[in-house]
Phi, psi and omega in degrees: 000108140349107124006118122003297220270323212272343167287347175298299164331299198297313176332277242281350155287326164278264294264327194272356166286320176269000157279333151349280188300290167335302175304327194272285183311306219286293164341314164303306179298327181289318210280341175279309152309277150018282215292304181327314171249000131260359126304306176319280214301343166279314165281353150296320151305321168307302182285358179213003169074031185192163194262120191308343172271007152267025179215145169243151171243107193245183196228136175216158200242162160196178207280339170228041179158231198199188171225147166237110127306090225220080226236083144355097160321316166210120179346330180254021197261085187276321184293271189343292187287348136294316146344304178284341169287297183333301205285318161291292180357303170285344179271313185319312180322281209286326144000284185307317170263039202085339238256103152247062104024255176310307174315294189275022142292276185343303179278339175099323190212157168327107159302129176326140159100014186279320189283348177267340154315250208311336138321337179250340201321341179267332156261029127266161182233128191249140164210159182255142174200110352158036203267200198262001165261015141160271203180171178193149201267107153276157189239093180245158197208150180251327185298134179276325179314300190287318194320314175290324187285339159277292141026284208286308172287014170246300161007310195253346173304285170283353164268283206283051094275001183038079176272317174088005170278158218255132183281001185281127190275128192226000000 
């Protein structure tokens, strides 16, 4: 039979393996998250032609589509803020034609709603505009089918850019 004090031991010895353990995954999980984005940012440099720690990106949800945002940190950074035109400019285009390309390049894999976007490419509508820390793509539909599938890509947008924008359709 086991001691008062020595079952006292055996706890406080698991209880301190599992905050061990616990300290190790969290660590694992930082440092895997770490690699993660900083892949995105790499592979999005490839794909949209500027260094992604030079640009912020938001996301907006809205009742009948969305916004892609793409705002040059600083405002005199002109090779950047031509680029982020260029680069919507060009995306609003392939967008219109299916092409999410650059997206699933960025990310390592298809962003949720994409294959049905493009199942749909014809009740969406993409369009660019040009503002003044760089441009921004809206993307709109009356059709509900694409509206969620447009929803769910912009959705997976701001988390896996950790935009911190509200996933609420306004």
């Amino acid at each position: 039979m086991q001691s008062a004090s020595a079952k006292v031991r055996t706890a406080a010895v698991i209880l301190l393996c599992g905050v061990i353990s616990s300290g190790l995954q969290a660590q694992s999980h930082d440092s895997a998250h770490h690699e993660h984005m900083a892949e995105m940012n790499r592979r999005g440099a490839e794909a949209m032609g500027f260094d992604q720690q030079n640009a912020t990106h938001h996301f907006q949800l809205s009742k009948n589509g969305g916004v892609i945002e793409v705002s040059a940190n600083d405002p005199q950074d002109k090779p950047t803020l031509n680029q982020i035109r260029l680069h919507l400019e060009n995306q609003a285009k392939q967008f219109g034609n299916g092409d999410f390309g650059a997206s699933e390049h960025t990310h390592g894999r298809v962003p949720p709603g994409v294959e049905t976007m493009q199942r749909l490419k014809s009740d969406i509508h993409y369009g660019f505009q040009a503002t003044p820390a760089g441009g921004k793509i809206t993307i709109e539909s009356e059709a509900p089918e694409a509206l969620a599938a447009i929803h769910d890509f912009l959705k997976f947008q701001i988390e896996d850019h950790e935009t911190g924008d509200s996933t609420a359709v306004h």
